[in-house]
N, C-alpha and C positions, 0 to 999 in steps of 0.2 A: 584595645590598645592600652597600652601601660601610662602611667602618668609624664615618664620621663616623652613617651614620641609624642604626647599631644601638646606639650611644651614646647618641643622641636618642632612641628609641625607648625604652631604658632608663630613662633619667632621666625621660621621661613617666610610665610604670609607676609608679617612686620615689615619684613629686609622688602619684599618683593614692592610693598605698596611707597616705602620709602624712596628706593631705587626710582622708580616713576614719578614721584615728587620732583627727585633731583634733575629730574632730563625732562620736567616738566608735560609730561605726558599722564597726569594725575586730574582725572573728572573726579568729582564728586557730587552729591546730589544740592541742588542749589536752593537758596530761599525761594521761597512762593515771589516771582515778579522778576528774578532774574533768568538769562536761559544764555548756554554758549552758543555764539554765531558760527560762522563756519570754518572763522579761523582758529578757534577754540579761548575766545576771548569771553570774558563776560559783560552782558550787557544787560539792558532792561528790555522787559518782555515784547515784544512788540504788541502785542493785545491789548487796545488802548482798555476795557474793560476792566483787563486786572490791575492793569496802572492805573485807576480811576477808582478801582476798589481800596487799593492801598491807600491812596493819596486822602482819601474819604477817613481810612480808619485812624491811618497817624493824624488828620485832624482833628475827630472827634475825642481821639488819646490825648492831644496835646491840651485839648479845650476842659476835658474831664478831668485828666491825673490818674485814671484809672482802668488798665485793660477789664477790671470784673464789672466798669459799669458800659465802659465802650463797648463788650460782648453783650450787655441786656441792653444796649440802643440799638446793635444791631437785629439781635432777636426781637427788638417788639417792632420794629420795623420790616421787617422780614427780609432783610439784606439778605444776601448769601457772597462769601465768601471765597476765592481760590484758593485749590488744593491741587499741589500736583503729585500725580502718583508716580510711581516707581517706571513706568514705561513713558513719560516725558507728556502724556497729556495733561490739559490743566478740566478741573471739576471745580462746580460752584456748588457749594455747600454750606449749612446753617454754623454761623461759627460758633464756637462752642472752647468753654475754657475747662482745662483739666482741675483734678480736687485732688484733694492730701498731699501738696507742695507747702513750703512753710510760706512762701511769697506766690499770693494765685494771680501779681501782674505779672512777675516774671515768667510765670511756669505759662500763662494764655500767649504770651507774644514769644516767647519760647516754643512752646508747640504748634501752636498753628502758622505761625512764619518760618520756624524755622533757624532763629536768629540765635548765632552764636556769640557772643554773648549779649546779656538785653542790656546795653547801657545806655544814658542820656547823649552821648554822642551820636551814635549809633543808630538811634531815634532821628535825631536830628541828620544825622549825613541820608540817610538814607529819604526822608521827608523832603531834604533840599534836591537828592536825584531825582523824587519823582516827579516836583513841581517843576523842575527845570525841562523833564521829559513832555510834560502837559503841556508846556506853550511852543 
């Protein structure tokens, strides 16, 4: 294919995924602890495990300051972590932060949550859904 039709080709995709934005018919893959109901709403997971995992990590984040030490509390602990894959199951796994990021709190709570973008609100709104969801 020539450069111009994989351009074309693109920007069709683009228009296609947009169009479903706007008539709200737009899934996308969600953080680790959120999951659409049936009405296509988002909610928290109902697995009180991974709600309990989260709620565990944001306080040992909030207690540390540091996703590169809250990852070595959870490794020397031998926590394991949720992951959900690509077909909607959830896996517990060693959690594990990625390397060669300039910022490695951002790039761990970035990767393995999933969290677009890591900010201290964000932290916070999402620490206050899960404590709220626990009682």
């Amino acid at each position: 294919m020539s450069e111009a039709e994989l351009h074309v080709i693109k920007a069709r995709l683009r228009g296609g995924i947009l169009n479903k934005v706007r008539r709200g018919e737009f899934r996308c893959l969600l953080p680790t602890g959120l999951v659409y109901d049936h009405f296509g709403n988002v909610t928290l997971d109902p697995d009180m495990q991974v709600r309990e995992t989260i709620i565990h990590f944001f306080e040992m984040f909030s207690r540390l300051g540091s996703a590169s030490q809250t990852v070595k509390i959870f490794r020397n602990q031998g926590l394991l972590f949720p992951s959900r894959l690509h077909n909607g199951d959830t896996l517990f796994r060693p959690l594990t932060a990625s390397t060669g990021d300039a910022c490695p709190q951002q790039s761990a709570l970035r990767w393995r949550l999933h969290l677009w973008p890591t900010t201290v609100s964000t932290q916070h709104r999402w620490q206050e859904d899960f404590a709220c969801a626990r009682h």
